[in-house]
LUMFI-601999 format. One record per residue: residue in one letter; x, y, z of N, C-alpha, C in turn. Coordinates in steps of 0.05 Angstrom, whole numbers, plus 32768, in hexadecimal, padded with zeros to 4 digits. Each point is the difference from the previous one (the first is absolute). Example, Ala and Ser with C-alpha at 12.3 -4.5 7.8 and 13.67 -1.06 7.14 Angstrom:
! residues 2
A81087F8E809C7FEE80188000801280188000;S7FF980157FF28010801880017FF18016800E;
//
This chain:
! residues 446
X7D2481997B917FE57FFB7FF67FEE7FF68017;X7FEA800E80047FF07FF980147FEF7FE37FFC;X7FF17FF9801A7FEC7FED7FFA7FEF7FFA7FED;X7FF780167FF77FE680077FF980087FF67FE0;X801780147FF680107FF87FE680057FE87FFF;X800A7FEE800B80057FEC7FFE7FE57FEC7FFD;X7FE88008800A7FE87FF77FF67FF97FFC7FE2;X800480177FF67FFD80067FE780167FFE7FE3;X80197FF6800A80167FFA7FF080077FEA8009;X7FF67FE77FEA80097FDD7FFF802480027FFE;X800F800A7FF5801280028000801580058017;X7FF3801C800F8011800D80167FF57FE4801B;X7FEA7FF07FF87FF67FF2801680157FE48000;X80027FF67FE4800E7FE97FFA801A80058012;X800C801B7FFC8019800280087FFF7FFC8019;X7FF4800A80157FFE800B80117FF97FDF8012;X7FEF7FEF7FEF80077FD98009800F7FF18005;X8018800F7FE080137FEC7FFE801D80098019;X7FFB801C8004800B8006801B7FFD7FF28016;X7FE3800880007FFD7FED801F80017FE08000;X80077FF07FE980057FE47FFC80237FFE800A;X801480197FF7801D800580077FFF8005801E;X7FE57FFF800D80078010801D7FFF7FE78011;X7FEB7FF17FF07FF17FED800C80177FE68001;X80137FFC7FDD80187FED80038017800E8019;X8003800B7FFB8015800F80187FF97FF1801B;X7FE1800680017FF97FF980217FFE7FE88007;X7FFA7FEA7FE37FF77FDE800B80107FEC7FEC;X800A80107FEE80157FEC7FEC80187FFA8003;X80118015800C801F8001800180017FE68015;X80167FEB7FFA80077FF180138014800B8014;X80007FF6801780128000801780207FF97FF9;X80118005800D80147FF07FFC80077FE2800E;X80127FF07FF480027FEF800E7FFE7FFC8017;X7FF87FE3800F80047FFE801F80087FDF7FFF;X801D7FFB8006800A7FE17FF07FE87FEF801A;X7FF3800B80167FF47FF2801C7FE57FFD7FF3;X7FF280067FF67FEE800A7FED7FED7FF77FE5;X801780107FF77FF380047FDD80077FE57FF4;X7FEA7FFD7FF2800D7FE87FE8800C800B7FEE;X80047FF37FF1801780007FE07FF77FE97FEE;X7FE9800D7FEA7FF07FEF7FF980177FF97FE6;X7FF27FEF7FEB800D7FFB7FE77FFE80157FE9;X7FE9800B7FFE7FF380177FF37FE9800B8009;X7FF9801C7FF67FF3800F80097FF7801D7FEF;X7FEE80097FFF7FF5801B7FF7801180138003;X800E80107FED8013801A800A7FF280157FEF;X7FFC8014800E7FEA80137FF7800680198012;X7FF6801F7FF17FFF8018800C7FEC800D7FFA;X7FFB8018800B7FE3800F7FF97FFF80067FE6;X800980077FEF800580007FE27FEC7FE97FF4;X80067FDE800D7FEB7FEE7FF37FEE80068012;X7FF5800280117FE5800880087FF280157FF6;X8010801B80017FF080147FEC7FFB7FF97FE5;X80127FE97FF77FF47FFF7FE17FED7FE77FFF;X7FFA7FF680127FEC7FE780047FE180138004;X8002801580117FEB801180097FF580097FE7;X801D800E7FF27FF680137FEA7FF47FF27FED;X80037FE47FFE7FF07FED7FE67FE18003800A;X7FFF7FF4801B7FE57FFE80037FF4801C8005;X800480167FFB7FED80147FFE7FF980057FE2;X80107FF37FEB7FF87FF87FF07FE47FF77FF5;X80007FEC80147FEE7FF080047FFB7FE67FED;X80167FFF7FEB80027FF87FE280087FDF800F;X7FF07FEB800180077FE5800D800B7FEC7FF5;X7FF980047FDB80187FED7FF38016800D7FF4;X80117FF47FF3801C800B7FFC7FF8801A7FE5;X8010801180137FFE80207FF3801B80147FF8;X7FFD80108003801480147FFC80207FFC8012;X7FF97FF0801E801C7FF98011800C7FEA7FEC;X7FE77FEA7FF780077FE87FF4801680057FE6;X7FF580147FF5800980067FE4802480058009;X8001801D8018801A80028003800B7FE78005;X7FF77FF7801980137FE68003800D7FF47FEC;X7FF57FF27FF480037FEE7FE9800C800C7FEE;X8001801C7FF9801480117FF5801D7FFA800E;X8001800B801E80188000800C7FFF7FED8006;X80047FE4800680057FEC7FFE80107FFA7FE9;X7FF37FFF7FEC80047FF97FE1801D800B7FFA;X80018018800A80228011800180107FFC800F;X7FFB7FF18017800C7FF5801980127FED7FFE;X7FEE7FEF7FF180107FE57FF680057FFB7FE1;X800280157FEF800980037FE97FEB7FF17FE6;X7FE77FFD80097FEF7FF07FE77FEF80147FF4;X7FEB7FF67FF27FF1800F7FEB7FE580038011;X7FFF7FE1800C7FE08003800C80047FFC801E;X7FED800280157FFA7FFB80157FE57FF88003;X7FF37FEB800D7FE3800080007FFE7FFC801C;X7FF28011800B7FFC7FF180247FE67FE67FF9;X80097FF480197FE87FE88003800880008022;X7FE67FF5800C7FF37FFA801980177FF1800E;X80137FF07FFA80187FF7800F80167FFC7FF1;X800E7FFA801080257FEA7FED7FF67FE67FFF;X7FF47FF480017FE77FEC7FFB7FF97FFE7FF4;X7FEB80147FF17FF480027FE9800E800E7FEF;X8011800E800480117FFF7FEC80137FEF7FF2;X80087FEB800E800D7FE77FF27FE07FF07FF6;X7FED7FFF80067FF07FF27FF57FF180147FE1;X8003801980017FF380117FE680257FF67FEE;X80178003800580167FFF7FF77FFE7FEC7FF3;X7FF87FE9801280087FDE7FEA7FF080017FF4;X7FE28005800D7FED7FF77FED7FFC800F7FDB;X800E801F80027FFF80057FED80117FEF7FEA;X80087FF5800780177FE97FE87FEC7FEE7FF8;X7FEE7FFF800E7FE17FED7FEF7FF17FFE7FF0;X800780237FFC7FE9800E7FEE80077FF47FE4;X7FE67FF27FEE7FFF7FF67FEA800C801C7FE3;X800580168011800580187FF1802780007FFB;X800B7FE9800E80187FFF7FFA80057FE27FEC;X7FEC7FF97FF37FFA7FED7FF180197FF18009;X80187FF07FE880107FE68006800F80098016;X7FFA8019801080157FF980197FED80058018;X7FEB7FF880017FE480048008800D7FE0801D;X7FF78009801980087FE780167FEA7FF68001;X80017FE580007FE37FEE800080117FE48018;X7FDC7FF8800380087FFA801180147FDC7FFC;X800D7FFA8015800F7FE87FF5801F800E8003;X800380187FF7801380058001801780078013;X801D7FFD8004800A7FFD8018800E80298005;X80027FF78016800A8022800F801780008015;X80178005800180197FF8800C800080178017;X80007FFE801A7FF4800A8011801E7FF68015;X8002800E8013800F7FFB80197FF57FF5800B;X800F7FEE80127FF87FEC80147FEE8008801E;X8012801980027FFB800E80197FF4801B8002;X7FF48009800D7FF580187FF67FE38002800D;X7FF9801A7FFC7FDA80017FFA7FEC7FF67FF8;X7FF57FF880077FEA7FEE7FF37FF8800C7FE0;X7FF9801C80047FED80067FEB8010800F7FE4;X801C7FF38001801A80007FF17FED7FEC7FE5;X7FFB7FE7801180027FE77FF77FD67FF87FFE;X7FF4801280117FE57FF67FFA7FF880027FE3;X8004801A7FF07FF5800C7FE580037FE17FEC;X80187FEF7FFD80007FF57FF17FEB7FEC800E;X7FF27FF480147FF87FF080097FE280067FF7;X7FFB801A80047FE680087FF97FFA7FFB7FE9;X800D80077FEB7FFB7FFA7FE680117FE67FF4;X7FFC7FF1800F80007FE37FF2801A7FF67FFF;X801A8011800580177FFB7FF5800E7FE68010;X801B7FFF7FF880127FF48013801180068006;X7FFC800C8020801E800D800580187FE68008;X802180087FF280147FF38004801880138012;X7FFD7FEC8018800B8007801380218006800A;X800E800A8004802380017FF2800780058022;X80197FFC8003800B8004801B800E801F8003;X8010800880138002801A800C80217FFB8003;X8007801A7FFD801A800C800B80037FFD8019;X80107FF580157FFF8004801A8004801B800A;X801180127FFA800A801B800E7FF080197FF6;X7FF87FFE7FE37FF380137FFC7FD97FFD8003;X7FFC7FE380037FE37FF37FFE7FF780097FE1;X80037FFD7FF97FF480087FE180067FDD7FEB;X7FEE80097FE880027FE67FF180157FFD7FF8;X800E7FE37FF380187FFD7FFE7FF880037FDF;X8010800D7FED80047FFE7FE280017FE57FF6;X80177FF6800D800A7FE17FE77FE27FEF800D;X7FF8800280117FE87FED80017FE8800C7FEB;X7FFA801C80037FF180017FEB80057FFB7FDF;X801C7FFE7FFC7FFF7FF97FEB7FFC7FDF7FFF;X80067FED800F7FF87FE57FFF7FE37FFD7FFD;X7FF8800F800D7FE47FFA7FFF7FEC80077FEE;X800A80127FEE7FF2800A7FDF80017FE67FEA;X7FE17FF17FFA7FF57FF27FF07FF480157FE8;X7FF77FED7FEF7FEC80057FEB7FED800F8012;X7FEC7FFF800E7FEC7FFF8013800D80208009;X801A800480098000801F800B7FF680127FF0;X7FE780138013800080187FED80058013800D;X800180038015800980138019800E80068014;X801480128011800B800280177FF580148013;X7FF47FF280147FF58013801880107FFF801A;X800F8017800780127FFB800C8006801F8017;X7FFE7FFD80187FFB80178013802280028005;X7FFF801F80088022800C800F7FFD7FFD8019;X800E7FEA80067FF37FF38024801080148015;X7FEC8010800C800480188012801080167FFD;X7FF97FFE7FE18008801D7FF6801D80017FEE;X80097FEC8008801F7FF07FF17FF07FF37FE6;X8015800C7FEE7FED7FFE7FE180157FE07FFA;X7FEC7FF87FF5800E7FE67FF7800F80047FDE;X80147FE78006801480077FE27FF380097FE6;X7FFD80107FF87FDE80007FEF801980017FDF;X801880047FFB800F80017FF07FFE7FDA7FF3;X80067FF4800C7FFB7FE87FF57FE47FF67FFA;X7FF7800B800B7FD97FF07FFC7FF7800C7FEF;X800B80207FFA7FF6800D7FF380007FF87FDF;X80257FF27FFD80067FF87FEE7FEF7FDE7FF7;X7FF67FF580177FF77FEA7FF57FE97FFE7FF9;X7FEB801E80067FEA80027FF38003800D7FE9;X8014800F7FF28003800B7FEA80097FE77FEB;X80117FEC801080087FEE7FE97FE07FE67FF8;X7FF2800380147FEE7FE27FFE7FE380187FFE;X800080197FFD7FE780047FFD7FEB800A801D;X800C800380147FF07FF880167FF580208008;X7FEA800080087FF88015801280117FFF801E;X80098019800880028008801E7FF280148004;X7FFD7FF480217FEB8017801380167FFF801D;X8008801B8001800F800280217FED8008800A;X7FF87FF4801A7FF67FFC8015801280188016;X7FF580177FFC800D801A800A7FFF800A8027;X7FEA7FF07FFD7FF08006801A800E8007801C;X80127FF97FFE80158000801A8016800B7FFE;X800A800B7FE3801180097FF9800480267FE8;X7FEA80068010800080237FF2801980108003;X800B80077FEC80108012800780267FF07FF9;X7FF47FE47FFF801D7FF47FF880087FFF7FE2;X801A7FF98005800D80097FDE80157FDF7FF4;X7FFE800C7FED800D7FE07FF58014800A7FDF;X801A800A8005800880047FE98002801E7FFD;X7FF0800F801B7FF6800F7FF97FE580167FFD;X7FF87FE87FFC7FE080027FEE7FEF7FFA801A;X7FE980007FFE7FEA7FFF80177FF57FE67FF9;X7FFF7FF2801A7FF47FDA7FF77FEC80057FFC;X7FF27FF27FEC7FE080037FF77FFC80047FDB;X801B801280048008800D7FE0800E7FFC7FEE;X80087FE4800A800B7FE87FEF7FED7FEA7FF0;X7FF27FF7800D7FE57FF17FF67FE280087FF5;X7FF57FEC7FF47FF180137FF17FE7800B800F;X7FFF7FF4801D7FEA80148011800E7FFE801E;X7FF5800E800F8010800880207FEE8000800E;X7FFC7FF680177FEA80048012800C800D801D;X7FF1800F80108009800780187FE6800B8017;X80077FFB80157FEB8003800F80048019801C;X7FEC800780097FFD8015800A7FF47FFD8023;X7FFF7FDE80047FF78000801A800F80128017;X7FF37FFC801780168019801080177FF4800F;X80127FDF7FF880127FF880068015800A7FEA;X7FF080077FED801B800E7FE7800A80117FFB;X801080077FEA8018801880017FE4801B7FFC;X7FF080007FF37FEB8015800C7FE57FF78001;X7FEF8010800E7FE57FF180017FE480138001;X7FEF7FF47FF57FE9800F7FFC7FEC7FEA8013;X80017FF380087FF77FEF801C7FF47FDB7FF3;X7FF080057FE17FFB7FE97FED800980127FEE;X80137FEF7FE7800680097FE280107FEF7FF5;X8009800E7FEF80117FED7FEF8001800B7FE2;X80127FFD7FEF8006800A7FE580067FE97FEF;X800180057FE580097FED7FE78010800B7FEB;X800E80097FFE801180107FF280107FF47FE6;X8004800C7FEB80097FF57FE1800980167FF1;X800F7FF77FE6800780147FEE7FEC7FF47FEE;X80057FE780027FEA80027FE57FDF7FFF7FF8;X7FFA801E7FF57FE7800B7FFA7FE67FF17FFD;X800D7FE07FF37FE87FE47FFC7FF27FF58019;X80227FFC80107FFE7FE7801A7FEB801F8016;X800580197FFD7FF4801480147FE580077FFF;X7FED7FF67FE47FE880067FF57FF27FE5800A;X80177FE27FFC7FEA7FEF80007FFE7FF8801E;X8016800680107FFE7FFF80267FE48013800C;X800880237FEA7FE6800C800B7FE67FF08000;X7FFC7FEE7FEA7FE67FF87FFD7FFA7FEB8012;X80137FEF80057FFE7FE6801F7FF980128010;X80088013800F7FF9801980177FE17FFD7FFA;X7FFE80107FE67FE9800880057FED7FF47FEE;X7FFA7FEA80087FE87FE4800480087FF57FE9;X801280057FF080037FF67FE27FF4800F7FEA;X7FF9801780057FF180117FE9801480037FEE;X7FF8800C7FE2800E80087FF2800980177FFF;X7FEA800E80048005801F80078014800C8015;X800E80137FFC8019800E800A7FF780168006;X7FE0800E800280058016800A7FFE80088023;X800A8011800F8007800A801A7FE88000800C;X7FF98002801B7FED7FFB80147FEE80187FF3;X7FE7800D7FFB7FEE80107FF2800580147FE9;X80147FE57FEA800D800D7FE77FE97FED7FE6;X7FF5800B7FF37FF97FF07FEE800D80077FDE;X80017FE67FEF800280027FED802580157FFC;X800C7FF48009801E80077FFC80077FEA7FE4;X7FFF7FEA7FFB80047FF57FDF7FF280167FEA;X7FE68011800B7FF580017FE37FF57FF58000;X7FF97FEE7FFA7FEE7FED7FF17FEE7FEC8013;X7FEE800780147FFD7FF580127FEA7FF07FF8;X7FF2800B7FF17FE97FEB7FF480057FF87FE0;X801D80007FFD80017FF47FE3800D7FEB7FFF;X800C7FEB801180117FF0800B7FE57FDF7FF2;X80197FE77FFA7FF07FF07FF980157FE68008;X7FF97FF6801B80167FF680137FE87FE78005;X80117FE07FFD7FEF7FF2800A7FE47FF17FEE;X7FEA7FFC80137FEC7FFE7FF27FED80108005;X800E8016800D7FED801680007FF1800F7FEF;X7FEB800F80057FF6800C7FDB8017801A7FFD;X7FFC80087FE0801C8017800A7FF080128002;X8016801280107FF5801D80107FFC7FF8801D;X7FFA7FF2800980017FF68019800E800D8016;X7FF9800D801580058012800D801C7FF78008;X8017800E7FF8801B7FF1800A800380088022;X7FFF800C800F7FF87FF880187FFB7FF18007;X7FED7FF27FFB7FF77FE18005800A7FEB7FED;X801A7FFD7FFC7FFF7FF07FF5801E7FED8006;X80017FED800B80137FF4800380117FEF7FF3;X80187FFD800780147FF37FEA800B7FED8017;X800580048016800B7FE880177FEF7FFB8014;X80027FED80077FF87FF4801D800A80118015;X8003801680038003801380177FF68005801E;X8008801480098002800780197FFD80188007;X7FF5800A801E7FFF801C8006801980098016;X801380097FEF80198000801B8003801D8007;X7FF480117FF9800C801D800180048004801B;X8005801380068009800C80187FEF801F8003;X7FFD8011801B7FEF80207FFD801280107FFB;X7FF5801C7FF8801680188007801180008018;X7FF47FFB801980088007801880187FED8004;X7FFF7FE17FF5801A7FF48009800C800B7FEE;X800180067FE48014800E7FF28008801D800C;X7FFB800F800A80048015800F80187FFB8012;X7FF77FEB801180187FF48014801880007FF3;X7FFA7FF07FED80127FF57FF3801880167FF0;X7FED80167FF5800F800F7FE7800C80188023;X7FF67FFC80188013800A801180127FFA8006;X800F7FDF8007800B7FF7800380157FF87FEF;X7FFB800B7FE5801180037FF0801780188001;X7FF8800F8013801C80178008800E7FFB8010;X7FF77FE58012800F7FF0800A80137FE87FFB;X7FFB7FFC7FE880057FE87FF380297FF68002;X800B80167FFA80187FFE8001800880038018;X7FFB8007801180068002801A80007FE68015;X7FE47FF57FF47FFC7FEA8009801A7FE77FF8;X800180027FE880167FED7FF180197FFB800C;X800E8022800980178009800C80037FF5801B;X7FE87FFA80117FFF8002801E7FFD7FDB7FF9;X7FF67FF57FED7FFB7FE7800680257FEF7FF9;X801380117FEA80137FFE7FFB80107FFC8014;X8001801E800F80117FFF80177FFC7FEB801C;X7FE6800180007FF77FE68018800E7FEC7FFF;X80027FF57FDB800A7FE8800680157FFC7FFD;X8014801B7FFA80148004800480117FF58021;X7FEC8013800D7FFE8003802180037FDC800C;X7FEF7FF07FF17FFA7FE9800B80177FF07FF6;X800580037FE780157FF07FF580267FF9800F;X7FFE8018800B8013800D80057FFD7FF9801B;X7FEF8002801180037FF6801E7FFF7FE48006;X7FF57FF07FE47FF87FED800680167FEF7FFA;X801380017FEB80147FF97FF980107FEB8010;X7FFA800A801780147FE680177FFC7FE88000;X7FE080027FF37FF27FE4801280017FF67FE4;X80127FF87FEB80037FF87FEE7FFE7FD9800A;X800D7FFC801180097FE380027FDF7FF4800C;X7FE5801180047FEA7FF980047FF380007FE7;X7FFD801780037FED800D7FE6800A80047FE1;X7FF07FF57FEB800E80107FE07FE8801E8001;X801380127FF47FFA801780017FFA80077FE0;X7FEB80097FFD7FF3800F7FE3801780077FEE;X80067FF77FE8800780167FF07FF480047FE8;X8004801F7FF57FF880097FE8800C7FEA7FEA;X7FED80017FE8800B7FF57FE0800C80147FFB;X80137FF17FF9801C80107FEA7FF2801B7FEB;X8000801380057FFD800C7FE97FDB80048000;X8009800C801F7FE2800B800280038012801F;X7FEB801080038005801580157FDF7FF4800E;X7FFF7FF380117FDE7FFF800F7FFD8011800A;X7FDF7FFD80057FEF801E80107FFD7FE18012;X800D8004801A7FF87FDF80147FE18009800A;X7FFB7FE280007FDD7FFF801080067FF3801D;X800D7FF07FFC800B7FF28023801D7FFE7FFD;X80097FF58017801A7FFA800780007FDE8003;X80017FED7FEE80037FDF7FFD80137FF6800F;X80017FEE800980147FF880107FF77FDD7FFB;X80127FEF7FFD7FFF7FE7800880157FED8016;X7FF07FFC801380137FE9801180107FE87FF8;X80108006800180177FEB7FF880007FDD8005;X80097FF97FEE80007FE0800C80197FFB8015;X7FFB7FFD801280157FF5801E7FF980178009;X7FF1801880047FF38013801A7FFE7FF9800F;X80068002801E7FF27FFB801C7FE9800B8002;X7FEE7FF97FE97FE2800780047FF67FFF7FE8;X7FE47FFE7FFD7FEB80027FF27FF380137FF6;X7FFB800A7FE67FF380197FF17FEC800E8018;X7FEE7FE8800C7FE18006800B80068003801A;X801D8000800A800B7FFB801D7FFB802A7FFF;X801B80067FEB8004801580007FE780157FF6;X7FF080007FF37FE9800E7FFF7FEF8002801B;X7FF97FEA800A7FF8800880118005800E8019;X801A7FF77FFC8011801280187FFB801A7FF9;X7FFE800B7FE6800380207FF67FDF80088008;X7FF17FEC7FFA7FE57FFF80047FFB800C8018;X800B7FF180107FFE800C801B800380198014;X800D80067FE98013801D80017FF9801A7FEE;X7FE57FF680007FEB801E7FEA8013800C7FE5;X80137FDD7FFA800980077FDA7FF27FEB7FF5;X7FF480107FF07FEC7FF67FE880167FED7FF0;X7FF27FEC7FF580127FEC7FEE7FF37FF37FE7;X80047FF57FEB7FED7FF77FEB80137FE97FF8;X7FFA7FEE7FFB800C7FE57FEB7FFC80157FE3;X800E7FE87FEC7FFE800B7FE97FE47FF77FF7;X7FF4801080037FE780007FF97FF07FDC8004;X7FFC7FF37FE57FFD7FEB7FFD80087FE67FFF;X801B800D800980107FED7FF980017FEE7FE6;X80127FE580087FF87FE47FE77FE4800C7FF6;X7FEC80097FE87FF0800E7FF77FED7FDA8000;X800F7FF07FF67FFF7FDF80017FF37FF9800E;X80018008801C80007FEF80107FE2800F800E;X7FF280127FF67FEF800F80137FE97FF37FF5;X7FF17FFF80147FE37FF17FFC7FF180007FF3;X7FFC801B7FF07FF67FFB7FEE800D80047FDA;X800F7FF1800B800F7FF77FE37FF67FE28000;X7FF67FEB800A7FFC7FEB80087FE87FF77FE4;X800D7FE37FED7FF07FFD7FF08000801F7FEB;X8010800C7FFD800180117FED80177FF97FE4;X7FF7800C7FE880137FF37FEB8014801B8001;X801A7FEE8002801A80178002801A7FE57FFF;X8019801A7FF780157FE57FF8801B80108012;X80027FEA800D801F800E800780207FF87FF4;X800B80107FF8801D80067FF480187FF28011;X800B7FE47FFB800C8001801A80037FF88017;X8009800C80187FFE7FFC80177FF3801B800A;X7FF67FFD801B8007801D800A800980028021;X80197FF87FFA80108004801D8000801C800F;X800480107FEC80048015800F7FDC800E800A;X7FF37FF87FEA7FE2800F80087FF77FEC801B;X80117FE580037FF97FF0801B800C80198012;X801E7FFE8005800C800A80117FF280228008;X7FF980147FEC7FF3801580087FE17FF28014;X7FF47FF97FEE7FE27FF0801680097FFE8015;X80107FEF800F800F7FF980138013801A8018;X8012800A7FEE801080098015800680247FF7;X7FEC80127FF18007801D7FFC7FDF80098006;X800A8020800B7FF1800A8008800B801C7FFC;X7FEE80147FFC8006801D80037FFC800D8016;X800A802180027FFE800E800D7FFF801E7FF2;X7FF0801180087FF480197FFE802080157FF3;X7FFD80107FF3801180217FFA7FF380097FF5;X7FDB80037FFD7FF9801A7FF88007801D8004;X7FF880158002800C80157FFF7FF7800C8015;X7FE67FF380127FF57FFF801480137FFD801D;X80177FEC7FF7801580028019800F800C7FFE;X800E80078015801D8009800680137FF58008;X80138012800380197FED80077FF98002801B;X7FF4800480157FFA7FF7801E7FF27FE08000;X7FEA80097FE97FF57FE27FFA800A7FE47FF9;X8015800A7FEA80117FEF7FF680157FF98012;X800D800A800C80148005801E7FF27FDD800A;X7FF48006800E7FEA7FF580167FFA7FE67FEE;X7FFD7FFF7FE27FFA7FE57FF580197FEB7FFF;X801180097FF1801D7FFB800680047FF48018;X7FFF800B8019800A7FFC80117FF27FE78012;X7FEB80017FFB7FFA7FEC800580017FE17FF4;X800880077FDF80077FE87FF3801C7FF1800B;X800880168005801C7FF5800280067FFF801F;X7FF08005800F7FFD7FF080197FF57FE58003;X7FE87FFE7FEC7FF87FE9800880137FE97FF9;X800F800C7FE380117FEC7FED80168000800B;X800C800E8015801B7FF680177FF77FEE8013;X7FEA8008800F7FF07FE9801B800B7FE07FF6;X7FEE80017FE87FFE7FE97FF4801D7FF17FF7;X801080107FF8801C7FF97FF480107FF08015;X7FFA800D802080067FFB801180037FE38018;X7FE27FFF7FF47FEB7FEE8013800A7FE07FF8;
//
């Protein structure tokens, strides 16, 4: 097809873009290979091929800026991904634990409706924004201690810590290692309780079986570009049930009542026959709100990314599997330093990092050894927030802790991760290793 044709056919022209976007990744996307003198070896990172760039391009010729036709698939394939009914994207894994809790507020779930006063049994350790949702809306989060080997919440503490006052468990799969969700699961079925897994770090892991998220009655997961896939800002809310997925859509979107799609009108029927409130009836249901809401959506274009990176999705899982296979396995020696990660019983993780905690009697210090790796272009992270207690701005806030929390001390203190996205290799991983376990002989030595 000549120039000239290609003037005149939007179609033969589109193609003929999304080509030169495949010519263009080839020429400035592909990474290098290792260089251990060199390259860093971060903790996470963007893994991407011309496939998500052509379908990022192809949205925006679209030109369609809020969530459209990519949005719809996504949230389709997603929804089948992880075995639920619904998928809703929102603007982060952020706001999706905050549209998630907050929908448990809605006065539309009458006597099991969360108000505020009420308490929320939360991990010690973790993410902040695990634990902000109940803060925002008035609650009281109750704080429980951690598993040492696997970092996840401990069960028999959550059951100590269920009062009259529990109406909830908000509880994240800390780096992708799903927490015991068989017992918690059972102690919200016996006392009544809402759960929300806190997915965000953990796509693609299984528990029983089953996909974490799809045990409780809502799932959250996020899409920044440190996670198992990424659309660069996103995040999802995912449920089976049809109630908790109508009244989340409406927190998204500002609290309206209305359910219909970005330039859909009148999908109830009855758009001016509605008599909600103290409104007059007929009242334009578009305008008409039932929650205190929010604008969280997300565009076509990051859904685009996203519903690309979904043909990557298992791949990604597999390479994050084997990594930490890779690490586990080399690292093994330095047992009498380091405690080394393990999986919960009776679960398969998609890993987000590689956890490690320094031992009590080490010839060294958590912050000794990071920095040393620091120095050495490997990326490193604490567990996030550590003691969640202890961070500044928890200060003068109403919250109860379960307990002790020795172990959420000892993580604050002495664990830190390291990187197996799918982004490294085993040259990368080679070179990380090897330097751990140099620095952790020097020292043994000295």
């Amino acid at each position: 097809m000549d120039i000239q044709t290609h003037r005149t056919d939007p179609a033969a022209l589109r193609e003929e873009i999304l080509e030169l976007v495949a010519q263009y990744h080839a020429l400035k996307h592909v990474p290098g290979p290792f260089d251990p003198a060199r390259s860093p070896v971060p903790v996470s990172g963007r893994v991407y091929e011309a496939s998500d760039m052509q379908m990022l391009v192809d949205s925006a010729l679209d030109f369609w800026l809020t969530a459209g036709r990519f949005n719809d698939a996504f949230e389709q394939r997603l929804a089948d991904s992880i075995g639920v009914k619904h998928a809703m994207t929102v603007n982060s894994g952020s706001s999706a634990n905050l549209v998630a809790f907050t929908a448990l507020t809605s006065p539309k779930l009458k006597s099991r409706q969360l108000k505020e006063g009420d308490e929320v049994i939360t991990a010690a350790t973790g993410f902040p924004t695990t634990v902000n949702p109940t803060l925002h809306n008035g609650m009281v989060p109750v704080f429980v201690d951690m598993i040492p080997d696997t970092y996840n919440i401990d069960p028999d503490r959550v059951a100590a810590a269920i009062t009259p006052k529990t109406k909830a468990i908000m509880v994240a799969h800390t780096l992708g290692n799903p927490f015991d969700i068989a017992p918690i699961k059972d102690l919200c079925d016996r006392h009544g309780l809402f759960l929300i897994e806190d997915c965000c770090d953990a796509l693609g892991a299984t528990y029983d079986g089953k996909h974490v998220g799809t045990f409780g009655d809502l799932g959250t997961v996020s899409f920044y570009p440190a996670h198992h896939i990424t659309m660069g800002e996103g995040g999802a809310v995912f449920t089976n049930d049809d109630f908790l997925d109508r009244i989340a859509e409406s927190f998204r979107d500002w609290g309206r009542d209305c359910f219909c799609g970005p330039g859909v009108d009148n999908t109830c029927g009855k758009r001016f026959k509605w008599k909600l409130g103290q409104l007059p009836k007929g009242y334009d249901h578009k305008y008409t709100y039932s929650h205190l809401g929010y604008n969280l959506k997300i565009t076509d274009m990051q859904a685009a990314v996203g519903l690309a990176q979904m043909d990557h999705l298992d791949g990604f899982v597999a390479a994050r599997r084997r990594n930490f296979a890779f690490l586990k396995a080399r690292l093994a020696g330095l047992q009498e330093f380091l405690l080394l990660p393990e999986a919960t019983p009776n679960s398969e993780p998609s890993w987000f990092g590689f956890p490690m905690t320094v031992k009590d009697g080490a010839p060294f210090e958590r912050d000794e050894l990071v920095q040393h790796l620091n120095r050495h272009r490997i990326g490193t992270r604490l567990l996030f927030g550590g003691n969640l207690v202890r961070q500044p701005y928890m200060l003068g806030r109403n919250f109860r802790i379960e307990g002790t929390l020795d172990n959420a001390e000892k993580i604050m203190t002495s664990t830190f991760w390291v990187g197996l996205y799918p982004g490294l290799d085993e040259p990368a991983l080679s070179y990380m290793v090897d330097v751990i376990e140099d620095f952790c002989r020097a020292r043994s030595r000295s």
